[in-house]
N, C-alpha and C positions, 0 to 999 in steps of 0.2 A: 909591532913596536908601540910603547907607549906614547903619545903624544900631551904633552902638558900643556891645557888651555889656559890656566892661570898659574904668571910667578909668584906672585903674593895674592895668600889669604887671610884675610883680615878678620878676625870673630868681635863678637861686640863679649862681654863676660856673663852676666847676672842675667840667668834664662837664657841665656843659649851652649856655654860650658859648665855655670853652675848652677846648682839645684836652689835657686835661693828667692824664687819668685814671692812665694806665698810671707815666708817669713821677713822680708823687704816690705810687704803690703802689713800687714801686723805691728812694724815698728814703726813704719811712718804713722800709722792709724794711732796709733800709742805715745808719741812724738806731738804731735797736734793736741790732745786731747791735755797732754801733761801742762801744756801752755793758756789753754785756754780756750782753745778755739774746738770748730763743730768737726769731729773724726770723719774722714772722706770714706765713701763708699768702699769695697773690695774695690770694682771697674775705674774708680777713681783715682786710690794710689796705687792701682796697678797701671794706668797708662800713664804716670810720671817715669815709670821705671825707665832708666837709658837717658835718661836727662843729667845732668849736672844736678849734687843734692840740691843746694839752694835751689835755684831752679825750679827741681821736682818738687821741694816741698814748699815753697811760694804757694805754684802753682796749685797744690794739693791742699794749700789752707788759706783759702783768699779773704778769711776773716782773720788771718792773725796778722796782726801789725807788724810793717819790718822792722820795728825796734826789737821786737820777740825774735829775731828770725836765729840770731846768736842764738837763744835759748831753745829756740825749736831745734836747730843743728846738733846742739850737746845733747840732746833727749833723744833726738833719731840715734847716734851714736851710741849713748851710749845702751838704749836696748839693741842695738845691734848686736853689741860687743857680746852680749849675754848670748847670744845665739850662737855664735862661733864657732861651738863645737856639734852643732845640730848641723852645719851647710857640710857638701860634698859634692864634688863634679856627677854630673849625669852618668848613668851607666852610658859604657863603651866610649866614652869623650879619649881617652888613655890611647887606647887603642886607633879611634880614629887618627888623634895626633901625630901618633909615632906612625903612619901608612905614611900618612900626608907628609913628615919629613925625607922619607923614605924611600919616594917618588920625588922628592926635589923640590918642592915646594917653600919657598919664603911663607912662615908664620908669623901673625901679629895680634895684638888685641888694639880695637878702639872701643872704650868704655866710658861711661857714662860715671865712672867710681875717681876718687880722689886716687893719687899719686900712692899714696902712703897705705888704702886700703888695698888697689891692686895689688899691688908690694906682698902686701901682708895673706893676700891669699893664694898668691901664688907661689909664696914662701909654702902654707901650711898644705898644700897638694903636690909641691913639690916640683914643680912646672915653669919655673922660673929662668932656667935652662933651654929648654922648649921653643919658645917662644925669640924670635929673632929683632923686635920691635914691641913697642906699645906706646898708643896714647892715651893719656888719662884727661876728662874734663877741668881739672884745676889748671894743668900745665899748657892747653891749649882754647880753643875753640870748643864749645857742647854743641852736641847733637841738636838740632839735623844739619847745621852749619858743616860744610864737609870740609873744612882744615885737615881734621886728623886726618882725613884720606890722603888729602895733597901730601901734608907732610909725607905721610911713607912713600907717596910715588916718587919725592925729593928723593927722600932718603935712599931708596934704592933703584932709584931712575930706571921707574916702570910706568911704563903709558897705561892709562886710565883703562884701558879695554881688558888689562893684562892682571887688573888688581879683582879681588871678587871679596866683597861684604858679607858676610854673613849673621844673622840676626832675629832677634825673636819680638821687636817689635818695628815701630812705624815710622822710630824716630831714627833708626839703624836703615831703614831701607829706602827713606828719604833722604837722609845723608849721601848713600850711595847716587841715586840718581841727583843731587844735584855736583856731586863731584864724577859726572858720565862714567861711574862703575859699573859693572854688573851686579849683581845679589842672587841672596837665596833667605827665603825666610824658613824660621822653622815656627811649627806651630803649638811647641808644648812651654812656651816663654811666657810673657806678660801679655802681650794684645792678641786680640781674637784675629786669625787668616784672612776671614772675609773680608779685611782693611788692608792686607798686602796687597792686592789686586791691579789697584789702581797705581801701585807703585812699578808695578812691572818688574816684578824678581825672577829669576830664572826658573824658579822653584821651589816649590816652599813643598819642608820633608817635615813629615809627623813623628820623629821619631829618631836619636840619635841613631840607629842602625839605619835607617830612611835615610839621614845625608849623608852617613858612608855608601850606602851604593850609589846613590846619585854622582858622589866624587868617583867611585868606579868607573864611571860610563860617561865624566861630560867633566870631570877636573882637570 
């Protein structure tokens, strides 16, 4: 008989359900540059990923003045928007989803994206259904502050042991441990594995098929 070690699971969005790492590093980099300031490394705007934008691109452009920050916002946005029909969920994410409802599991996202962008993409994959919860960073607390966590265990009055993170960078699996979650990183997201470590995640899977068996044998 199955046994289900976690009722809700919580995914973070961008690099770990969607394919959208590289092109997120491209328009911040393009975003900064449109303003004024010195464009961040790849390694650079890619460890803002899973932050709140502002936030990430603050942090990603520490020479731009926060009077620009408005303009830096509209520039991130809007070469995002150009992108939009380049992003697509990971191979097998569909498929994991639909097991994972299937066996009983409470699904949710906590994401690092505005209200209106998760909206908007899980409109165009169609996923919006799916998903039994989300918190977005405008409407709450950002990453690594673990609010969003709390809220869902409010929400579905599940003890912290019972909720599991799931994540593709540092800011996703430090949230978890400080709201006493479990995790799991994956390692084809934003941050390099070597820096989950120290976070203490159950397991970190290289490979959307990788944390489908994992959920096999320990979900």
């Amino acid at each position: 008989m199955y046994i289900r070690n976690f009722d809700l699971i919580a995914f973070d969005w961008d690099g770990t359900l969607f394919d959208s790492t590289q092109i997120i590093v491209r328009c911040i980099q393009a975003a900064v540059r449109d303003v004024g300031g010195t464009a961040p490394t790849d390694a650079a705007a890619g460890y803002v990923i899973g932050l709140g934008l502002m936030q990430a691109l603050a942090h990603a452009a520490p020479d731009v003045p926060p009077e620009k920050y408005p303009a830096l916002n509209a520039r991130y946005r809007h070469h995002y928007a150009t992108h939009a029909n380049d992003l697509s969920l990971f191979k097998g994410v569909l498929p994991l989803l639909a097991g994972l409802k299937a066996r009983g599991h409470l699904l949710a996202v906590a994401t690092g994206k505005s209200r209106l962008g998760l909206d908007e993409a899980l409109q165009s994959v169609e996923l919006k259904d799916v998903f039994d919860s989300s918190r977005t960073a405008d409407e709450t607390a950002g990453k690594p502050d673990p609010r969003m966590l709390h809220e869902l265990m409010a929400q579905f009055a599940i003890p912290a042991e019972r909720v599991l993170m799931v994540g593709d960078t540092t800011h996703d699996l430090q949230m978890a441990l400080n709201a006493a979650c479990p995790s799991v990183g994956v390692s084809y997201g934003a941050h390099e594995p070597e820096a989950f470590v120290a976070l203490r995640p159950r397991h970190i899977a290289h490979s959307v098929q990788g944390l489908h068996d994992w959920f096999l044998l320990n979900g």
